[in-house]
N, C-alpha and C positions, 0 to 999 in steps of 0.2 A: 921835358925839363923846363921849369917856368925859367923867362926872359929874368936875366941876375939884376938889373938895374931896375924893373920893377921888384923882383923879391926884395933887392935893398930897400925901393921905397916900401912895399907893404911893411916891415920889419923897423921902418922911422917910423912910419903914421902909427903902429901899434904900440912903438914905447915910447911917442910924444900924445899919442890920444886914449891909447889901451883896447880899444876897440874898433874892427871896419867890418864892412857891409859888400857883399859882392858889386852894390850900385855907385858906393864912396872910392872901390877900387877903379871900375870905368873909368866913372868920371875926374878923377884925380889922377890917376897913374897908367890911363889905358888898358887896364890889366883884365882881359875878359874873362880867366882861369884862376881867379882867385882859388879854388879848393883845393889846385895844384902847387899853386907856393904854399898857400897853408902847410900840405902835405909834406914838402920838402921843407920848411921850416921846422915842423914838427919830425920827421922820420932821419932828414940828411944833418939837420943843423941842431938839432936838438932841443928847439927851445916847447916851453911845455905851454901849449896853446889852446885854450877850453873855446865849445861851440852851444852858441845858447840858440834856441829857435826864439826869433819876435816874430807877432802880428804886423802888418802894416798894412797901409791902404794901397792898392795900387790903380793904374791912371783912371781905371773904370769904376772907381770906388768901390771896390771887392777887398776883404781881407785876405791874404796871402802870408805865409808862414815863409819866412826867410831865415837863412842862418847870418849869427851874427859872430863874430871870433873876437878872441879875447887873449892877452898876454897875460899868464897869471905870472905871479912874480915869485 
């Protein structure tokens, strides 16, 4: 079960930005299990949450496919 006061926060950052990143969750809310609040967001709480894959560069300058989540409204 994701930590409730990180699910709160991923659940602000997505309806104050609409989108986060497994690396925005770290680093902003400590949250290392982002796809588990997703999940429970999605499954327990019902809100309807789309996942896009982006490209990005990572530290070794390699592209890496990331998921990115979304609050659709």
């Amino acid at each position: 079960m994701a930590d409730l006061s990180q699910k709160a926060d991923v659940l602000e950052h997505l309806k104050k930005h609409g989108k986060i990143t497994s690396m925005e969750a770290i680093k902003n809310y400590g949250a290392t299990r982002l796809s588990a609040i997703i999940y429970d967001l999605r499954h327990k709480d019902g809100y309807d949450i789309a996942t896009n894959t982006i490209a990005v560069k990572n530290r070794y300058g390699h592209i890496s496919n990331i998921a990115e989540y979304s609050l659709v409204n």
